[in-house]
Residue, then its C-alpha position, 0 to 999 in steps of 0.5 A: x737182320x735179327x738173326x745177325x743180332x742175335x748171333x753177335x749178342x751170343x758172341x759177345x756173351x761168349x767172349x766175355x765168358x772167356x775173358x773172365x775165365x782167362x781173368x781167373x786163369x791169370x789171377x791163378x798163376x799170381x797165387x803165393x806170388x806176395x808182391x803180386x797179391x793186390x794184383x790178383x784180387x783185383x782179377x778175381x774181385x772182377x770175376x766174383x762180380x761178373x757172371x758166369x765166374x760169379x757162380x763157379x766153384x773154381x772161382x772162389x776156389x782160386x779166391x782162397x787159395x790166393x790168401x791161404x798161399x801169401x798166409x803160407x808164404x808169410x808164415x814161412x818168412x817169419x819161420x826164417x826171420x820172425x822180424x821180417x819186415x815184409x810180415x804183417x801178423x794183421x794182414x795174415x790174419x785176415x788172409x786166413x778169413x778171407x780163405x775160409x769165406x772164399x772156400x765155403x763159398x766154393x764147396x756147395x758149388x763145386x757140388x753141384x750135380x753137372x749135366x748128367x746128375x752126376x757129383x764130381x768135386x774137382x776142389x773140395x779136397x784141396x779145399x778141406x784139407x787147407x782149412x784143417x790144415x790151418x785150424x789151429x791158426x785160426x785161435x793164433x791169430x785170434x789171439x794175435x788181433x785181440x791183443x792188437x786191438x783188432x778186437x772186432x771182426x777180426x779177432x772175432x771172426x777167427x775164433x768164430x771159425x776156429x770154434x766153428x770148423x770141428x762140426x763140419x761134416x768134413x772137418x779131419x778126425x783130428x779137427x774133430x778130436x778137439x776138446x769141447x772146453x777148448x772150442x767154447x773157449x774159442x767162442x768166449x774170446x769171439x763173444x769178448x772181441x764183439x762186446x769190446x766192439x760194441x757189436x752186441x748182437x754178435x757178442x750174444x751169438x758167440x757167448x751163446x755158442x760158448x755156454x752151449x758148448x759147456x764153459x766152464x767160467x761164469x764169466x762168459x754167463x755175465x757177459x752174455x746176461x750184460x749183453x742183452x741188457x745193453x742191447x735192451x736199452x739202445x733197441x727198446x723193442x727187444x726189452x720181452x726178448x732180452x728178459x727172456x733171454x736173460x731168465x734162461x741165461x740165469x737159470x742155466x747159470x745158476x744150475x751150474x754154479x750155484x751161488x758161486x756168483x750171485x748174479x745168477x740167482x739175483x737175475x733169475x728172482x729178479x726175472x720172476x718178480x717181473x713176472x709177479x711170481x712172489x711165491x716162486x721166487x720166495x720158494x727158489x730163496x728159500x731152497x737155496x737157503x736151506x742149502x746154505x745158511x750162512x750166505x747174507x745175501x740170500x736173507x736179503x735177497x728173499x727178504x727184497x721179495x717179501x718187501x716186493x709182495x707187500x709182506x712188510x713183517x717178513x721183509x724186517x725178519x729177514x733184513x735183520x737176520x741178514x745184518x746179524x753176519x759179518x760178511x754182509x756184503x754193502x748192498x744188503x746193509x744199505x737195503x736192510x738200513x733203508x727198509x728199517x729207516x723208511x718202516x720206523x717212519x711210517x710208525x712215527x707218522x702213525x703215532x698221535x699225541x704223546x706216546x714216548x714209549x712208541x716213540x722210543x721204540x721206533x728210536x731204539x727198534x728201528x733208527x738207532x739200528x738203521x743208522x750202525x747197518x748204514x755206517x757198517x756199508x758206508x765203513x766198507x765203501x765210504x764212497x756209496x751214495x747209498x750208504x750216505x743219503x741213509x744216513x743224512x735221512x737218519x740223523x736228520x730224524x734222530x736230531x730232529x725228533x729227539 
């Protein structure tokens, strides 16, 4: 009686191998058929969730081959009539990643040693040869649902495979000859299709890969830099890692473009100020400043440093030295007015009975000053909140004490 059990558990096993394969057969001969294609992945979504067809190589082989055929069929279509209404630019978009999914899928299987220990791929020609082929339609179509919208994971997994195919080992020589700039380029596009689907983590990955591969926009260097400081602030567990991160970020940026973009320079200070290394971040101002004398921003900055350190005297030399630029830009006006505003206070309080000539200098050395710095930023943004609280704190000094 066992023995019959078992020889009828084996036989249904058997027929239900064969019924899968057949299910792979039929979803095969659909292939590039467009009015047949719902039909065909529901065959071969039944065989990829059902073993042994689960663990074939031919599988995800006839998997991809179904979207790479109705892509192929579509593009035709609009090649003839680019109004076609049978052609969905989204729909073929998705098509070319679910190809390139299903054939990576089937390429280490269909390399895997048979009985004999033997190597026999039956697929993978046909299989690479379908993603070079495609390559460059992978940024198209990228394109194409970035600007539909389709920001995130569709746009940016095209570019990601896009970006991704020219390292393959079996990538064509002509894969393979494409530019460094253009491939980070690929990966910038993906980094900005996740960050404007708030999927930060893959923002990062993508950025990351696009500031690897040598972009040339400091752009892609802030967005990465924004990425990890919102990632911060919704997971609090990641705050040591994303400075981190951001320090190296920083570093790299300013390495390459120096203070093009002082964004760079500020998160690397800012980065080692969080560290407590006063004197290193003084020493990088410092270099950067004697490389170029005549940026404001530099004086402010280090002499943010100074005030951080305690070093109150060389924080006011700084800041006035700062202000004496025309092109101070609004943040180091406001910071210089601040730090001029809040030291003459702290001088006033110091003064005992009737002293006018102290009380005249913190007015003419230090208010006086404060309060034309802090009309200069609020000239230049007569909408900052900053500039405006200084200035009512000043004038309330002013007219109160004289």
């Amino acid at each position: 009686m066992k023995k019959i059990l078992v020889m009828s558990l084996c036989a249904a096993a058997v027929m239900s191998a064969s019924a899968q394969k057949e299910t792979v057969d039929q979803a095969a001969k659909l292939s590039g058929k467009l009015d047949k294609i719902a039909d065909a992945r529901t065959l071969i979504g039944q065989a990829i969730a059902t073993e042994p067809t689960s663990k074939e190589a031919r599988t995800y082989y006839v998997a991809g081959k179904l979207e790479f055929d109705a892509f192929d069929n579509a593009m035709a279509k609009r090649a003839i009539n680019p109004d076609d209404p049978a052609v969905n630019l989204m729909d073929m978009g998705n098509e070319l990643i679910a190809g390139y999914n299903y054939f990576v899928q089937a390429l280490p299987l269909d390399s895997v040693p048979n009985e004999k220990g033997q190597v026999k791929p039956k697929f993978s020609k046909d299989m690479v040869g379908k993603i070079n082929g495609h390559h460059q339609d992978y940024f198209n179509f990228g394109g194409e649902m970035f600007n539909n919208k389709h920001y995130y994971p569709e746009a940016y997994n095209a570019f990601m495979i896009y970006g991704e195919i020219p390292s393959k080992s079996w990538a064509s020589k002509d894969v393979k000859a494409v530019p460094d700039s253009t491939v980070a380029l690929a990966y910038h596009y993906a980094g900005i299709g996740a960050f404007s689907g708030n999927a930060l983590p893959d923002a990062i990955k993508a950025f990351k890969k696009a500031r690897l591969a040598g972009i040339k926009d400091p752009q892609n260097y802030v967005y990465e830099i924004a990425s990890w400081q919102n990632l911060a602030l919704r997971d609090s567990t990641l705050e040591d890692q994303a400075k981190n991160e951001i320090q190296t970020i920083a570093r790299h940026g300013y390495d390459r473009f120096g203070v093009s973009n002082p964004l760079f320079i500020n998160n690397l200070v800012n980065s080692m100020l969080q560290g407590k290394k006063y004197q290193d971040a003084i020493a990088l101002v410092s270099e950067q400043i004697t490389k170029t004398p005549d940026l404001p921003f530099l004086y402010g900055l280090r002499a943010y440093v100074y005030d951080r350190a305690g070093d109150n005297d060389a924080a006011l030399a700084d800041y006035r030295k700062a202000v004496t630029y025309d092109n101070a830009d609004v943040e180091t006006l406001c910071n210089a007015a601040k730090k001029l505003y809040t030291q003459g206070s702290e001088a006033w309080n110091l003064i005992e009975g009737n002293q006018p000539e102290a009380r005249a200098n913190v007015r003419n050395n230090f208010w006086i000053p404060a309060k034309e710095i802090a009309e200069r930023a609020q000239a230049l943004d007569p909408n900052n909140h900053d500039a405006g609280y200084i200035l009512e704190n000043i004038n309330y000094a002013l007219e109160t004490y004289f």
